[in-house]
C-alpha positions as CSV (number, residue, x, y, z in Angstrom):
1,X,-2.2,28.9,-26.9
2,X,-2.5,31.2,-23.8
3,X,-1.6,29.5,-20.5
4,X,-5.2,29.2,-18.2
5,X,-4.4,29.7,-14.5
6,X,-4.9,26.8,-11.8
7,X,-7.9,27.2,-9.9
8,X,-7.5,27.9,-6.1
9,X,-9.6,26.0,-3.6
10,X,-9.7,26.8,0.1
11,X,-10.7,24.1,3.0
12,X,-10.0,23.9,6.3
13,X,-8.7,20.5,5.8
14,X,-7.6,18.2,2.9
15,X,-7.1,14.5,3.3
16,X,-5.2,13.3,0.3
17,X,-6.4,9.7,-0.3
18,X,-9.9,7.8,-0.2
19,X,-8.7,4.3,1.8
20,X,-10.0,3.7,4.9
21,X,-6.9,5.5,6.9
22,X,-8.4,9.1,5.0
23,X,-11.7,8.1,5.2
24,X,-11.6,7.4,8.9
25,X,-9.8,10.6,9.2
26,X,-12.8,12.2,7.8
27,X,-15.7,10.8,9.1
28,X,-14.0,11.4,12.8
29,X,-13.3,15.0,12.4
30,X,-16.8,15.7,11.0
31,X,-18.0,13.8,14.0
32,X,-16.0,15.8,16.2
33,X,-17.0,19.1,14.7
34,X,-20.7,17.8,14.6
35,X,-20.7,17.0,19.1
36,X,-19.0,20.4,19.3
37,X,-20.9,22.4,17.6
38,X,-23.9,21.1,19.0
39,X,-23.0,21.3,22.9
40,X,-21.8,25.2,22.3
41,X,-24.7,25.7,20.5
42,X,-26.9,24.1,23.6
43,X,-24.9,26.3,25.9
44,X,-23.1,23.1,27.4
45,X,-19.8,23.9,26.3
46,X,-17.9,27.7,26.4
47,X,-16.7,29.3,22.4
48,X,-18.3,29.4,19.3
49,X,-19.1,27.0,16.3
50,X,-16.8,25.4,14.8
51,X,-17.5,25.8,10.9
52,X,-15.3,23.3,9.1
53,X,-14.9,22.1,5.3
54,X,-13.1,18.9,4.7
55,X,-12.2,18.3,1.8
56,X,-10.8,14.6,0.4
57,X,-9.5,14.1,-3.2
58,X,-8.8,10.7,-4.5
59,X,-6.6,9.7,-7.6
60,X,-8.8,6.6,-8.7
61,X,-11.8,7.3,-10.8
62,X,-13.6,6.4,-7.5
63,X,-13.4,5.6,-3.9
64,X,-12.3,2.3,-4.0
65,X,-11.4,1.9,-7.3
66,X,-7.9,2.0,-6.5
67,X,-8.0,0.0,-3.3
68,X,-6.5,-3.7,-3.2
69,X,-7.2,-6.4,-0.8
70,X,-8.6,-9.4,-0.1
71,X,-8.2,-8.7,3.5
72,X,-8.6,-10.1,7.1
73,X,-9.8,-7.4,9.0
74,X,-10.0,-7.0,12.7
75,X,-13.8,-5.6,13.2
76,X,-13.1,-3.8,17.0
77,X,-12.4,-0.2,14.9
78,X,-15.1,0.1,13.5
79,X,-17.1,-0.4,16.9
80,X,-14.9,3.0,17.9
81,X,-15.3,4.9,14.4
82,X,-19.0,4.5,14.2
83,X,-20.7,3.3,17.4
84,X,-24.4,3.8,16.4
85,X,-23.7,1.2,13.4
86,X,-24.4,-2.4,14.1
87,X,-21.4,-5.3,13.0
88,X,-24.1,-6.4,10.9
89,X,-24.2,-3.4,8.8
90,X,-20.9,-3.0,7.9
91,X,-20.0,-5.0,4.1
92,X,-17.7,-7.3,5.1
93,X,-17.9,-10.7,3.2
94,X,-17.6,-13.2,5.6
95,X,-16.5,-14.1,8.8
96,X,-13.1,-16.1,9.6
97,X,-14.6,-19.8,9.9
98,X,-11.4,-21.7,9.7
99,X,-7.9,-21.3,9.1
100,X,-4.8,-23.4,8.4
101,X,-0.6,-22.6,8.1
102,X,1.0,-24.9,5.7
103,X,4.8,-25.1,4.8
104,X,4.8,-26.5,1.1
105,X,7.7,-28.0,-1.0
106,X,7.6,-28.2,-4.7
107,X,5.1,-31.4,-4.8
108,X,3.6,-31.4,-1.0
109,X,2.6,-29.6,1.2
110,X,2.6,-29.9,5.2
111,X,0.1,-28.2,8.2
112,X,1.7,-26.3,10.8
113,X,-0.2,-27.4,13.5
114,X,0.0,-24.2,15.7
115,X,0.5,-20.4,14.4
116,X,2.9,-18.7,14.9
117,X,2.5,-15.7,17.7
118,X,0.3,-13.0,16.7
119,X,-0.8,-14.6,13.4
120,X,-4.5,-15.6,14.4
121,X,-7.0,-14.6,12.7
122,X,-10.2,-15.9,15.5
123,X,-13.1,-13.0,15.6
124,X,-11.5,-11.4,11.7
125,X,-13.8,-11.4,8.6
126,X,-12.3,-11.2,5.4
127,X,-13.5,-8.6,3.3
128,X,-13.3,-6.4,0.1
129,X,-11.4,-3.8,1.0
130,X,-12.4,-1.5,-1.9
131,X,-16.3,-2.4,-1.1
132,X,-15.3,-0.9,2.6
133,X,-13.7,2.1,1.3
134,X,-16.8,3.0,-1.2
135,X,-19.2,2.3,2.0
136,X,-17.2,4.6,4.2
137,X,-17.2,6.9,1.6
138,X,-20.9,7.4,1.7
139,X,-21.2,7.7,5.4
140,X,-18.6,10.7,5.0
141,X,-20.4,12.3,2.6
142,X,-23.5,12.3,4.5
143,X,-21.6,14.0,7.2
144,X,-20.6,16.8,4.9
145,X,-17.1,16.0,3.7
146,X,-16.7,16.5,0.2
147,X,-15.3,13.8,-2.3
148,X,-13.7,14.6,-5.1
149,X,-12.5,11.4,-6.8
150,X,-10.2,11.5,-10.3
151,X,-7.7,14.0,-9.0
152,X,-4.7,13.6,-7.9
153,X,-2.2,15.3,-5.9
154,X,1.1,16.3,-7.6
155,X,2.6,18.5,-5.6
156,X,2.7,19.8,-2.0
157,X,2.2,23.8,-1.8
158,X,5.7,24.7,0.9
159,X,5.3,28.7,2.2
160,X,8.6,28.4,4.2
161,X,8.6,25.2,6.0
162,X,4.7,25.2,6.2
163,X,2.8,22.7,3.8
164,X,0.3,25.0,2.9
165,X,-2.0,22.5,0.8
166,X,-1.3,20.5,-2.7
167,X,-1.3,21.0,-6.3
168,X,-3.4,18.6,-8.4
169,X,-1.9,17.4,-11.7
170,X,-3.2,19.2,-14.7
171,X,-4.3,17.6,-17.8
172,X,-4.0,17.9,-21.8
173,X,-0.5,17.6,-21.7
174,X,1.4,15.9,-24.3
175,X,4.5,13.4,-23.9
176,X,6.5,16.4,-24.0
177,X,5.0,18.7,-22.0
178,X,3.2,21.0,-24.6
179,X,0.1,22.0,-23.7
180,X,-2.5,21.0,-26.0
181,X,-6.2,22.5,-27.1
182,X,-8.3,20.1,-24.7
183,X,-5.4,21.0,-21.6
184,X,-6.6,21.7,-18.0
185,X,-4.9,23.3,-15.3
186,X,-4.5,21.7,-11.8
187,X,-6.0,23.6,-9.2
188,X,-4.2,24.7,-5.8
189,X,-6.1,23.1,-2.9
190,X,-4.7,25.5,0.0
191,X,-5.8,24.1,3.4
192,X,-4.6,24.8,7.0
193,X,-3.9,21.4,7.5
194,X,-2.8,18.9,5.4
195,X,-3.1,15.2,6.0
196,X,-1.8,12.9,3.3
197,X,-3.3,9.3,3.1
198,X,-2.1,8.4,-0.5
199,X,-0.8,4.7,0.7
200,X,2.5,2.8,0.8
201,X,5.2,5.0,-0.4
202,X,2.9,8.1,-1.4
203,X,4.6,10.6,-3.8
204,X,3.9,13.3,-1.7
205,X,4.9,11.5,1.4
206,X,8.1,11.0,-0.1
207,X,8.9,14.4,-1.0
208,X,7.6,15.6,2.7
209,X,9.7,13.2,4.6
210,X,13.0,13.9,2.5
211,X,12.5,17.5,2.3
212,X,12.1,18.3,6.3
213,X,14.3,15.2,7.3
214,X,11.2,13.5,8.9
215,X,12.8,9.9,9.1
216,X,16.0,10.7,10.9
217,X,17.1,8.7,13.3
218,X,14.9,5.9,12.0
219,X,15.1,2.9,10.3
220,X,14.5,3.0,6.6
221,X,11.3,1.5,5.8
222,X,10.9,-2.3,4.1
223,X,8.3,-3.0,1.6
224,X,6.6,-6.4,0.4
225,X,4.5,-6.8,-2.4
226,X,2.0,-8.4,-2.7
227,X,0.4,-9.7,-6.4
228,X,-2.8,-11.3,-6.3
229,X,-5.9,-12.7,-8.3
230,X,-9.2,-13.0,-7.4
231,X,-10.8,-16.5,-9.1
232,X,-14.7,-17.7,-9.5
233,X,-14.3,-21.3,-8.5
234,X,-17.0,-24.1,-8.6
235,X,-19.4,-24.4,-5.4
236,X,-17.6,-26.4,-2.5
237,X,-14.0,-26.0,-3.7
238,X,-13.2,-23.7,-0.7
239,X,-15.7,-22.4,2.0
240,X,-16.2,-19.0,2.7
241,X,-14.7,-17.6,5.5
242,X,-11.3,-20.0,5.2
243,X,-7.8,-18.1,5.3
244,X,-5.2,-20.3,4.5
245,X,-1.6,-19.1,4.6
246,X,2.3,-20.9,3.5
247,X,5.5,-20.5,3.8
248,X,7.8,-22.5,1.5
249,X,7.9,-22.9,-2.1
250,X,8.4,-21.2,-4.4
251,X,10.4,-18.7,-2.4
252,X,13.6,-20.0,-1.1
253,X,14.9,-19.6,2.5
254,X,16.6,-16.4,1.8
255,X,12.9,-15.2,1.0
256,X,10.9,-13.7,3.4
257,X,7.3,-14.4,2.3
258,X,4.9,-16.8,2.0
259,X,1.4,-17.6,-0.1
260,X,-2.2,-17.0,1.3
261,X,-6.1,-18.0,0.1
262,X,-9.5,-16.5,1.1
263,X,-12.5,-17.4,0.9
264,X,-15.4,-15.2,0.0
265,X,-18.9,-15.9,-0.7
266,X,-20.3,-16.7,-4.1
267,X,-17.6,-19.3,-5.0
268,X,-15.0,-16.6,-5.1
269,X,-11.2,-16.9,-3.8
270,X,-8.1,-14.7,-3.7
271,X,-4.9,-16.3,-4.0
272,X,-1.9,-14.6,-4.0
273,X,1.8,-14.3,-2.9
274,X,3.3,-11.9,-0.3
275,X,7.2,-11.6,-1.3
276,X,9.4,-9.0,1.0
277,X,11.3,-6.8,-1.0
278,X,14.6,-7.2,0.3
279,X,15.4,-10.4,-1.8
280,X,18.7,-10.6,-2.9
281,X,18.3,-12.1,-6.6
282,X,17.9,-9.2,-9.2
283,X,16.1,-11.7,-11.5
284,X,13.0,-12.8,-9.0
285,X,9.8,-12.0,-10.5
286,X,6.9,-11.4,-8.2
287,X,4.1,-12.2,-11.4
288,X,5.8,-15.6,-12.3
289,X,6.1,-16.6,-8.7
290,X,3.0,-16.5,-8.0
291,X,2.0,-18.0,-11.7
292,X,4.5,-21.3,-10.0
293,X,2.7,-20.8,-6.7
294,X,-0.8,-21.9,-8.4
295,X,1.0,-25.3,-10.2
296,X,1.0,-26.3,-6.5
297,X,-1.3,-29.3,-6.2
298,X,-2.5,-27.9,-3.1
299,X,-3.2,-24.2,-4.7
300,X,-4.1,-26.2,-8.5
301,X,-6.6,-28.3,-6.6
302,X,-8.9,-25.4,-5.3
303,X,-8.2,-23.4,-8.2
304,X,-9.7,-26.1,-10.7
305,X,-12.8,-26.1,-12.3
306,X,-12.4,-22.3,-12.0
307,X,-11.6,-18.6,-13.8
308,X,-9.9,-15.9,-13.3
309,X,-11.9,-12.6,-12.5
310,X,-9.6,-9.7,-11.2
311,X,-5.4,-9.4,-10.8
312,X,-3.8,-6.2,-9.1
313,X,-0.7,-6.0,-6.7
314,X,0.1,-3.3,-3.8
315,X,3.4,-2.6,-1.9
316,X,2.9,-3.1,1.9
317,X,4.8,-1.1,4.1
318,X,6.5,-3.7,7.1
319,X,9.2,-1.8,8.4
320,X,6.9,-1.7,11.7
321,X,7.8,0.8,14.8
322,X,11.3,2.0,14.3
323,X,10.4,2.8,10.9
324,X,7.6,5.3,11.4
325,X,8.6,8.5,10.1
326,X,7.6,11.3,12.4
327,X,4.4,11.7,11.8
328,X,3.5,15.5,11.6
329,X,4.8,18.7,10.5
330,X,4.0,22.3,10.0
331,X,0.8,22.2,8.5
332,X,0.3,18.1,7.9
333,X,0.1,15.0,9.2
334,X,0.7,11.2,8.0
335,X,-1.5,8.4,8.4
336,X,-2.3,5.0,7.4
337,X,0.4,3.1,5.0
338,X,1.5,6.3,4.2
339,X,3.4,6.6,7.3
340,X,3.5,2.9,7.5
341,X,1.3,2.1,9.9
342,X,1.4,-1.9,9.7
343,X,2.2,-4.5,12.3
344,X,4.0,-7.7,11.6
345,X,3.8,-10.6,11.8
346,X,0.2,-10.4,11.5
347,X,0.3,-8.3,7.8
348,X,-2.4,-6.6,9.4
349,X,-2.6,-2.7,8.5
350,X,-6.3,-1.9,7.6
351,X,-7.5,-1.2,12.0
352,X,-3.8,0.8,12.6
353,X,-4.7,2.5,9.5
354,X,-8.3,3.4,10.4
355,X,-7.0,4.1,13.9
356,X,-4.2,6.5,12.5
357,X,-7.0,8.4,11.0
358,X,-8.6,8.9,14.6
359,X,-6.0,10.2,15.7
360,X,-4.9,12.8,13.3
361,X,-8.3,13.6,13.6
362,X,-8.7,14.1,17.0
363,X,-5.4,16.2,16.6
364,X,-6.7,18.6,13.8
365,X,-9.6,19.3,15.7
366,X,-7.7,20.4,18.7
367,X,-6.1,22.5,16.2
368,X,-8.2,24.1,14.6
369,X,-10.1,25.2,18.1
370,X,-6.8,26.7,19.1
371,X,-6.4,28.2,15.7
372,X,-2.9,26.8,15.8
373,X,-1.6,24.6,12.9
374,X,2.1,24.5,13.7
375,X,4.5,20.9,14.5
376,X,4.0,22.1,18.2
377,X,0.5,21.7,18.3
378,X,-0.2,19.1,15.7
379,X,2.6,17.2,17.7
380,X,-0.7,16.4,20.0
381,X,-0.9,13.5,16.6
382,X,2.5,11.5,18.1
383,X,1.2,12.0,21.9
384,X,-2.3,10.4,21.2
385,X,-0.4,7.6,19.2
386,X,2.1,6.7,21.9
387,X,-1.0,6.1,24.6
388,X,-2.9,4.4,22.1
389,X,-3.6,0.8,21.7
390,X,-2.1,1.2,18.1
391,X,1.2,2.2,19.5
392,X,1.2,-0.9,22.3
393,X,0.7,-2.9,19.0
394,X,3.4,-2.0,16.6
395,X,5.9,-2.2,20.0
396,X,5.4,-5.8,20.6
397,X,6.1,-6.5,17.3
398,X,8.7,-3.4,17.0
399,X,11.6,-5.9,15.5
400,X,10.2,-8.6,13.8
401,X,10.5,-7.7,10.0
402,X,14.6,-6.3,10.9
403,X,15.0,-9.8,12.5
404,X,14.4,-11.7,8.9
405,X,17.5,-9.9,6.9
406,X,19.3,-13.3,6.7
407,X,17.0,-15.8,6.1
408,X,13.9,-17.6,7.2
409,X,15.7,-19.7,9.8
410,X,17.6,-17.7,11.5
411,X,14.6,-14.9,11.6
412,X,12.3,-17.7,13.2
413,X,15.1,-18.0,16.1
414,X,15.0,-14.4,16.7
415,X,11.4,-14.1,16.5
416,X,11.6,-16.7,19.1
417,X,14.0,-14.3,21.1
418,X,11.4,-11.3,20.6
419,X,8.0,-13.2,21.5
420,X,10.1,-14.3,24.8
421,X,11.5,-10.6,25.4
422,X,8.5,-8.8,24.6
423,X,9.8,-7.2,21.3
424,X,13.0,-6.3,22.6
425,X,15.0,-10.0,21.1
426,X,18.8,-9.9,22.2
427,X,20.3,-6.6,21.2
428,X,22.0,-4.7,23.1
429,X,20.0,-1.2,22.4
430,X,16.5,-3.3,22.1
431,X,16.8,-2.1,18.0
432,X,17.6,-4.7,15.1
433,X,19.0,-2.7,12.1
434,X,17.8,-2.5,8.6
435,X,18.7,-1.3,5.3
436,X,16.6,-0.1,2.1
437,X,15.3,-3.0,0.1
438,X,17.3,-1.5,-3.0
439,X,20.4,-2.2,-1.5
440,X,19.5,-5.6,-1.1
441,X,20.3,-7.2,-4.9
442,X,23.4,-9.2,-5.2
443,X,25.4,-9.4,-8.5
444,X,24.4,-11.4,-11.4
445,X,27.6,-12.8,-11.7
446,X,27.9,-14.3,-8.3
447,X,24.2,-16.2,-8.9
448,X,25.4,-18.0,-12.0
449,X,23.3,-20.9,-12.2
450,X,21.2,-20.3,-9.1
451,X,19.7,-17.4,-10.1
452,X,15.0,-17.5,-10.2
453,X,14.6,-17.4,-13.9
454,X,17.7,-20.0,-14.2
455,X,16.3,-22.6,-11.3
456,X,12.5,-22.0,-12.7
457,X,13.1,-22.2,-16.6
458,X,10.3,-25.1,-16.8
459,X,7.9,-23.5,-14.9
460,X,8.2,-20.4,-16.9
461,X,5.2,-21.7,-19.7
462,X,1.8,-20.5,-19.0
463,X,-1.2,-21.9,-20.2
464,X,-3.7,-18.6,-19.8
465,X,-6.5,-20.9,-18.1
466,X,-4.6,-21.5,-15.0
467,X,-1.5,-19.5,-15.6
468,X,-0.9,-16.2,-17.1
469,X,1.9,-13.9,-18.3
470,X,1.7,-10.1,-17.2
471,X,-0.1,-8.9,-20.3
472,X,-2.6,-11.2,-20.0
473,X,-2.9,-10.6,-16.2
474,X,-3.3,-7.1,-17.0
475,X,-6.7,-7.5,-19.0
476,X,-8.0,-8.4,-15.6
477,X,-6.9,-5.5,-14.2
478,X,-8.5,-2.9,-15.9
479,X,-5.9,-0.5,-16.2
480,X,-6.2,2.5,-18.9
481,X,-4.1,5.8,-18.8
482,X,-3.9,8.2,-21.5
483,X,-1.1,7.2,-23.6
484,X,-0.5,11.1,-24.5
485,X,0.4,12.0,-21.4
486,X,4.1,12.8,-19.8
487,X,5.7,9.4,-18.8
488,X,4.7,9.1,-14.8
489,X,7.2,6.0,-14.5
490,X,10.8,8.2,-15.3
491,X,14.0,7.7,-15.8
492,X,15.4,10.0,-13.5
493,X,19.2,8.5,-13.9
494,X,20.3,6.9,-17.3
495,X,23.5,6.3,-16.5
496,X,22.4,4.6,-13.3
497,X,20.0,2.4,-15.4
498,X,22.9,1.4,-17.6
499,X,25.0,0.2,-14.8
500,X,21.7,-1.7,-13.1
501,X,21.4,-3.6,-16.8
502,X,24.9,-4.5,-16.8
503,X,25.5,-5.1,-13.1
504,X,22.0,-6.9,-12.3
505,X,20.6,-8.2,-15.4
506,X,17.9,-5.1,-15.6
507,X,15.8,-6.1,-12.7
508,X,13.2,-3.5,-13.4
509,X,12.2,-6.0,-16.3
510,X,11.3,-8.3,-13.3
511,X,9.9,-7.2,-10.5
512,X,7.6,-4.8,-11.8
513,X,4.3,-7.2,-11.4
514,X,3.1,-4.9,-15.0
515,X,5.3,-5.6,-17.5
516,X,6.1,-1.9,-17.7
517,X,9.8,-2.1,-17.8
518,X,10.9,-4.4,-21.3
519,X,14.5,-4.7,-22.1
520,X,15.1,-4.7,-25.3
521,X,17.8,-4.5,-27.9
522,X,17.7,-1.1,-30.0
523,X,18.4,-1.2,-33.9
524,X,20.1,0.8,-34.8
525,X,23.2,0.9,-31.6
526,X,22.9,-2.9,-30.9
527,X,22.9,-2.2,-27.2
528,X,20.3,-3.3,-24.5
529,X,18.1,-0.6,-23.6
530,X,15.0,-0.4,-20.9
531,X,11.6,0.8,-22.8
532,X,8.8,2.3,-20.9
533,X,5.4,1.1,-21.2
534,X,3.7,2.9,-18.3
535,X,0.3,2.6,-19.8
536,X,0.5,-0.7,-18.3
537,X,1.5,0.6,-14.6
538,X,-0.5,-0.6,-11.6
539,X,0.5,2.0,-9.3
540,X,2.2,-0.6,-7.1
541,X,5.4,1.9,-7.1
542,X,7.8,-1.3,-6.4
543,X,10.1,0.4,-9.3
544,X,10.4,3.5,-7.1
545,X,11.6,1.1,-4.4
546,X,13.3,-1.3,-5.4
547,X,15.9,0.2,-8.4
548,X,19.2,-0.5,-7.0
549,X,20.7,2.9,-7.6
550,X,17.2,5.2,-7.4
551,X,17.0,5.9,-11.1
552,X,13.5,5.0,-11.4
553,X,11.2,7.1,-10.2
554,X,6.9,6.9,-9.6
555,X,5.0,10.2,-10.0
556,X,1.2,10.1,-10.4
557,X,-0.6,10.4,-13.9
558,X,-3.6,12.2,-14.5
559,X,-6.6,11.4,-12.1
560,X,-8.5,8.6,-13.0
561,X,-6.1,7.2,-14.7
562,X,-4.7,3.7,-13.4
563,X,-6.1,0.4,-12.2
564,X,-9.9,-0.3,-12.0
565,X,-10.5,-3.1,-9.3
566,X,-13.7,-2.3,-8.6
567,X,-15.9,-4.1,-5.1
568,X,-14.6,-6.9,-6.6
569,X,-11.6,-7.3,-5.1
């Protein structure tokens, strides 16, 4: 079969990624374009129109399809991304009407009465993230930005050390490679700049940071991940507008993490569990935690009576401040979770990643009036951030996830230290370390009898009303991929993978909330293998973070492919 040719595509911009950190990106610089173009053409303002194409491609099937989160969301950037639109316009759900901190044990459950520093939630409404992301979506495309959902990006286009745009992945490609009759090229989207907004630990973000050193001198980042479901509960079970968070069971002290419920209208809740990444026990399994986490009485009590609707997880970037990457190069820029634009303690990303956008905005405007798209001038990006509000944000809170390495009492006394210091705790170069969650996992044989699935046996039985295993959880996902496609979860080390079976207990088999990684024993050798089921695959890209020696690896699959949460979530 002869070979067809990628397409090539020119813009001015591409924004890789439809959440609201892209999207805000978007709308801004089309606003920006829009007030120049019409001073200079009104003779206010010296130089010519500014013609600009911005382009945004999105790997879901559409805008918002992808995007997971019951959130709380501060409202105030929104005010600044789209002043002519009143508060009441914008689809949030409801506003925060009550909220309430509990510490639970196995059978009870005890209010904090105060929250913690920075944790409110007074003036928030919780909303559906993906619903926001769709309506931002149609405000950008009435202001001219094109939208091209189901494609996405496999690989950044380098001329030297210049990104010079991205390849989308092509299609009709069989498990080996082999092109087949119904195959499709990916086209090369060449822009001058290139701002990637794909979300927590983004392919091409990846690739872009190793490749031009972009996090030196930083700390590595720390993930959590986060595994919901969204439930239709009976009427007066929980009130909209209520945001209940825990701390406690079932994660143990060495855990840093904690429970949460929201309330939405129509008799709808999100419960779910927050668990950081750099636990120690290799057999921990995000999914069945959370499965315990509803047996609660507390959680069972607002849960009964009701069904489950929608499950989906997402990895959230928390390594705060010191972990920023920086956030430009030759041709591109970073924003949103993507960079990891996130402040703890407050798990609140969605108004840092909104303002991110701004500001890369306001810097790829600049240059592309000065016809300049080098690190020099798109460094413009890292001087807006550090006089922004954003920036005075993430530094008050610049060592709070470092400080909770140990465990969850001696990271409340340095919390302490840093909420009396300013962020600056104790140490003597106002920095707490931090290492890569994968480097985290302790070995099975020291754990013997203390290990998650050893101390949670009981609890392991689900019922698929009120508890589910990951298969069944998956249903309510949506998830479809073309099972004739290359494998886009790889094994990128097999020995590696042997010695993480033998040395951990195959954690992949765990903390992968989608049941994508299955140990198994294979016929014919006798020996314990890991099989691949990536049709399964979330797109949560905890495997890619948290395999103890790197030798899994997330890439993207064909666009469109993945999770379908819908406005629902």
């Amino acid at each position: 079969m002869r070979e067809r040719k990628p397409d090539t595509i020119e813009t001015d911009v591409l924004i890789v990624g439809g959440g609201p950190a892209g999207l805000s990106a978007a709308i801004h610089l089309a606003d920006l374009a829009e007030a120049h173009n019409r001073r200079t053409a009104g003779g206010r303002e010296r130089g010519d129109p500014l013609p600009l194409r911005v382009l945004l491609i999105e790997k879901g099937s559409a805008v918002g399809s992808h995007t997971l989160s019951g959130a709380v969301i501060r409202p105030g950037v929104f005010r600044e991304l789209l002043p002519g639109v009143p508060e009441e316009e914008i689809p949030f759900d409801s506003p925060v009407t009550g909220e309430d901190m509990f510490f639970l044990t196995r059978k009870a459950g005890w209010t904090i009465p105060f929250h913690p520093p920075y944790m409110g939630n007074r003036g928030c409404f919780v909303a559906s993230l993906g619903r926001i992301a769709a309506w931002l979506a149609g405000i950008a495309e009435a202001k001219g930005v094109e939208i091209q959902a189901g494609f996405s990006g496999a690989e950044l286009i380098l001329e030297g050390d210049r990104v010079a745009g991205v390849r989308t992945g092509a299609s009709g490609v069989d498990r080996e490679g082999t092109p087949q009759p119904n195959y499709q090229p990916g086209s090369e989207i060449r822009a001058k700049i290139t701002v990637l907004a794909e979300g927590a630990r983004g392919h091409l973000t990846k690739k872009l940071v190793r490749t031009f050193g972009l996090d030196s001198g930083q700390n590595p980042q720390m993930y959590s991940l986060g595994v919901k479901e969204l439930w239709s509960i009976p009427e007066g079970s929980f009130p909209a507008g209520r945001v209940m968070h825990s701390l406690g069971y079932p994660l143990d002290m060495e855990q840093f993490g904690g429970g949460f419920v929201y309330g939405f209208s129509n008799h709808r809740v999100a419960v779910g569990l927050v668990v950081g990444l750099d636990y120690r026990d290799p057999t921990f399994d995000p999914h069945s935690a959370l499965q315990i986490y509803k047996k609660h009485p507390l959680i069972d009590g607002i849960l009964a009576g009701g069904r489950l609707v929608r499950y989906g997880t997402k990895t959230i970037p928390e390594g705060g401040l010191f972990s920023l990457p920086r956030l430009y190069h030759n041709g591109v820029m970073l924003v949103g979770d993507a960079a990891g634009f996130l402040a703890m303690p407050q798990i609140k990303g969605v108004h840092l990643g909104m303002a991110s956008g701004m500001m890369a905005a306001r810097s790829a405007f600049e240059a592309l009036k000065a016809n300049d798209f080098s690190a020099g001038q798109l460094s413009r990006y890292e001087k807006i951030f550090r006089g922004s509000a954003a920036y005075r944000e993430l530094y008050r809170v610049r060592n709070f996830r470092q400080g909770f390495n140990r465990n969850l009492f001696l990271g409340g006394l340095r919390f302490g230290e840093q909420w009396l210091t300013r962020g600056r705790g104790l140490s003597r170069t106002g920095r707490l370390p931090a290492v890569e969650d994968a480097a985290r996992l302790r070995d099975l044989a020291d754990l013997r009898g203390r290990t998650f699935q050893e101390r949670f046996k009981a609890d392991l039985v689900f019922d698929k009303k009120r508890t589910f295993d990951k298969e069944t959880d998956l249903f309510f996902s949506g998830v479809h991929h073309d099972e004739h496609q290359p494998a886009h979860c790889k094994v990128i080390d097999p020995q590696a993978l042997e010695r993480a079976t033998e040395r951990y207990g195959a954690p992949s088999q765990y903390f992968c909330p989608a049941a994508v990684y299955e140990l198994a024993v294979d016929a014919a050798t006798g020996k314990q293998e890991i099989r691949i089921h990536d049709a399964n695959c979330l797109h949560c890209k905890t495997c890619d973070i948290k395999a103890p020696f790197g030798e899994l690896e997330w890439t993207p699959p064909y666009g469109g492919d993945g999770p379908e949460y819908e406005a629902e979530m």
